[in-house]
C-alpha positions as CSV (number, residue, x, y, z in Angstrom):
1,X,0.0,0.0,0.0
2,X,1.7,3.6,-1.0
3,X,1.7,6.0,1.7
4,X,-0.9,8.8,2.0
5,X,-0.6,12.2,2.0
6,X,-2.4,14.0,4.8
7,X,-3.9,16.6,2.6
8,X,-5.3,13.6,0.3
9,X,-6.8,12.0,3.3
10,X,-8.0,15.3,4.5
11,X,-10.1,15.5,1.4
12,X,-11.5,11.9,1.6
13,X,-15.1,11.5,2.9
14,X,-15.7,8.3,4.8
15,X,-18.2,5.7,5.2
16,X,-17.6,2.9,7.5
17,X,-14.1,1.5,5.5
18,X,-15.1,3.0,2.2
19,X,-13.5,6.5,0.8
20,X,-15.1,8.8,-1.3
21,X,-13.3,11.5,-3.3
22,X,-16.3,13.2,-3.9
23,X,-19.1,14.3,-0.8
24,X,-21.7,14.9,-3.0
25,X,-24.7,12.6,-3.2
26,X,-27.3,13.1,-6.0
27,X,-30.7,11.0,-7.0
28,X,-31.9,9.8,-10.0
29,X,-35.1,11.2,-9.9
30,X,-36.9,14.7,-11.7
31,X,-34.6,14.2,-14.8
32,X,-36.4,13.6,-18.6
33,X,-34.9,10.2,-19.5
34,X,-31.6,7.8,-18.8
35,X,-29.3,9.5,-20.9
36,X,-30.6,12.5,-19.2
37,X,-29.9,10.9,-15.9
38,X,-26.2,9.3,-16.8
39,X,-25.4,12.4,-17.8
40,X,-26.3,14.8,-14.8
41,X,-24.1,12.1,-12.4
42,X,-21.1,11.9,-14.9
43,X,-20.9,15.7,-14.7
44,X,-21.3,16.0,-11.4
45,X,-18.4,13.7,-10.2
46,X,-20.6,12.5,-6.9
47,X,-19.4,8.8,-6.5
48,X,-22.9,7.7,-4.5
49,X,-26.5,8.3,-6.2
50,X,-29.7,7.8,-3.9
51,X,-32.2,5.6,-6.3
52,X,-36.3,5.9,-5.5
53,X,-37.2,2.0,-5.5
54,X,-40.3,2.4,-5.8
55,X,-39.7,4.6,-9.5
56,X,-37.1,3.4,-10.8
57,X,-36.6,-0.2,-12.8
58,X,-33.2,-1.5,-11.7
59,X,-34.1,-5.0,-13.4
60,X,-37.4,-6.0,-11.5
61,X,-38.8,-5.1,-14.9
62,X,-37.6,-7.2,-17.6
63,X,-37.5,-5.2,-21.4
64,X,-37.9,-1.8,-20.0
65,X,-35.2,0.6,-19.7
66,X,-33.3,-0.1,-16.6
67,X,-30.8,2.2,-14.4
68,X,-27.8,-0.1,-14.1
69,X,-27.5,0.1,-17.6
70,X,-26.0,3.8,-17.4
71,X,-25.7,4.0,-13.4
72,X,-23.5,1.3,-12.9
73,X,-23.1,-0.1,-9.6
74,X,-19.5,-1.4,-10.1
75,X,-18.8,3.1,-10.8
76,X,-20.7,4.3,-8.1
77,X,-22.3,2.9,-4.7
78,X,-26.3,2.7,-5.0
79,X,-28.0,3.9,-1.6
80,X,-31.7,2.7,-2.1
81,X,-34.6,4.7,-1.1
82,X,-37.4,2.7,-0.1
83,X,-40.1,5.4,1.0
84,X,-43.3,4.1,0.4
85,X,-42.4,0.4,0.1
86,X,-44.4,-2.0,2.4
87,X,-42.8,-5.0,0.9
88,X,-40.0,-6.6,0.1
């Protein structure tokens, strides 16, 4: 492991043992399309996206668009939003 340099781990934000360059969080919602969406997180260089469950088809709906195709979560770490669920 290469040393760290104070200031570099000065700017890191934290989460348990995971480090963030980045402390912005943004959600996939209110935007026109996917593209749309990839987009808007690409340019804003946030690392973790919030995703409404409920509105958003991450795969539960075979043949409709779905979010991991342009939000992958192998790029950025997927904090699910489950207001308004009641199930699993």
């Amino acid at each position: 492991m290469s040393p760290v340099d104070e200031n570099d781990a000065a700017d890191t934000f934290r989460i348990g043992d995971r480090s963030f360059s980045s402390r912005l969080l943004v959600g996939t919602g209110k935007y026109r399309d996917l593209e749309e969406t990839r987009m808007a997180i690409e340019a804003s260089g946030a690392e973790i996206v919030t995703v409404a469950i409920r509105r958003t088809n991450i795969g539960q709906n075979p043949g409709e668009p779905n979010l991991l195709d342009v939000i992958p979560p192998d790029r950025y770490t997927l904090l699910p939003n489950t207001a308004g669920c009641y199930t699993a």
